[in-house]
N, C-alpha and C positions, 0 to 999 in steps of 0.2 A: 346674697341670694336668700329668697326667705322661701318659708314652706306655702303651699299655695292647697286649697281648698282640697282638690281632689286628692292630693298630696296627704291631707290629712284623713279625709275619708276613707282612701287603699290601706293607709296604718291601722286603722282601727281596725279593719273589716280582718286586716290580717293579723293583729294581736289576738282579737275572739279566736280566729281558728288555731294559733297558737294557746289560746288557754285552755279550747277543748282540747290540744295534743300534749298539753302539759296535766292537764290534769284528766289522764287517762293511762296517762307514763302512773302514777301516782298511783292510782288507782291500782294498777295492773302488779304493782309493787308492793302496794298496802304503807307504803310510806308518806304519810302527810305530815308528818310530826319529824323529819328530818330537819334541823338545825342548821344555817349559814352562818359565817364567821362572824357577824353583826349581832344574831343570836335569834332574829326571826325564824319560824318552821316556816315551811313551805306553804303549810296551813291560813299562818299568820300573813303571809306575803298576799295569798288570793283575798284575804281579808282589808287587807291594804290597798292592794290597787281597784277591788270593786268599789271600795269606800272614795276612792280618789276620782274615780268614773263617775259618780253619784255624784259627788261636790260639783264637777266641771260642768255635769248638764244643768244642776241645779242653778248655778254661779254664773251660765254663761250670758243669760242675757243683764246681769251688775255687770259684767267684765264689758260688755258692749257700751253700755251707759256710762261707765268712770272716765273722768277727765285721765289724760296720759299720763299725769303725774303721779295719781293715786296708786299707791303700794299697796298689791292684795296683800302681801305677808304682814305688812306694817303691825297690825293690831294681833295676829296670830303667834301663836309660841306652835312652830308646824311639831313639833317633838310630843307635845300631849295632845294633841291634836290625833296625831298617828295611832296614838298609844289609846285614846280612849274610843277611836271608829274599832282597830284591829278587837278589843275587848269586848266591844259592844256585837263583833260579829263570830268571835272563836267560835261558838258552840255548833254555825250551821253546820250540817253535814258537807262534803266536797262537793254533790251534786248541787248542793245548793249556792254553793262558792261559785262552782266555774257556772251557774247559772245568772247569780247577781253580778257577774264579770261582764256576762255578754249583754244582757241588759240593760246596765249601767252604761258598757261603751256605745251600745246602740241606740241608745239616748245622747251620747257625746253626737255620734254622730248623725243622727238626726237634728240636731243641734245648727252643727257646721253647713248638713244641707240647706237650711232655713237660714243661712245669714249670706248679702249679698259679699263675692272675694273683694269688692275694695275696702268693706267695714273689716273685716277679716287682716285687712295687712295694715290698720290703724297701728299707729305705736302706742303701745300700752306697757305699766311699769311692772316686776314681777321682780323682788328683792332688789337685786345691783342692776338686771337687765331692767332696759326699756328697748323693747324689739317689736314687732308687728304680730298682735294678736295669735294671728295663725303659727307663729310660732310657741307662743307660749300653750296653747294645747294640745301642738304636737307634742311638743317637751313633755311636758306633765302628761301625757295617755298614752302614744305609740312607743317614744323614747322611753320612757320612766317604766313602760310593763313589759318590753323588750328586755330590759335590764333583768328585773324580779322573775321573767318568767324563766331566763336563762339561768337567775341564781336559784331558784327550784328545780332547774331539771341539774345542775351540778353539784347540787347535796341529795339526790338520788343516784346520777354517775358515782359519785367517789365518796 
């Protein structure tokens, strides 16, 4: 079963309104500087995944064009990769975070709207996976900010 166009559009639309509801939790708290066991703030995490939103619209029409073999990781070290977007974005304010969040996903998915679903279920390679395109953006923006957004509001809980 792979993820199908709309599939990834309703993710997105719904991570934005979970990153207004995460970072408003936040907000309401005055906690953005709260630490998860990995050792990101919750700060750093909004910083992470707008930065990951950003890559995927930018990246998605190479990911259309790459033969199925080609490894987007191949040439990437993803660990300083992470390390020098979240750096490069610590300083904005939150409103500005959960603002380049939804604009970044809203470019992912404007993206997904503008590609036809059978280029979308192409097989394409992503580290050990070679799976069908639309899943690999699911993964990396719905899957991947569902995560981050859950491990932010869990170092606000507890």
């Amino acid at each position: 079963m792979t993820t199908t166009k709309q599939e990834i559009i309703d993710g997105l639309e719904q991570a934005i309104v979970q990153a207004k509801r995460v970072g408003a939790l936040l907000d309401s708290i005055g906690d953005w500087e709260a630490p998860r066991p990995a050792g990101w703030t919750a700060r750093e995490m909004f910083c992470h995944m707008a930065a990951v939103g950003g890559m995927i619209a930018q990246g998605g029409p190479a990911m259309l064009a790459a033969p199925e073999d080609a490894d987007y990781t191949q040439s990437t070290n993803v660990t300083q990769m992470n390390a020098a977007t979240v750096a490069s974005m610590k300083d904005m304010s939150p409103a500005q975070l959960v603002g380049m969040f939804e604009t970044n996903y809203g470019k992912v998915a404007d993206f997904v709207r503008s590609v036809p679903e059978e280029q979308l279920q192409v097989k394409k390679t992503f580290g050990r996976l070679t799976v069908p395109l639309a899943d690999i953006i699911s993964n990396l923006t719905v899957l991947h900010a569902n995560h981050h957004l859950f491990e932010a509001t869990l170092r606000v809980a507890f």
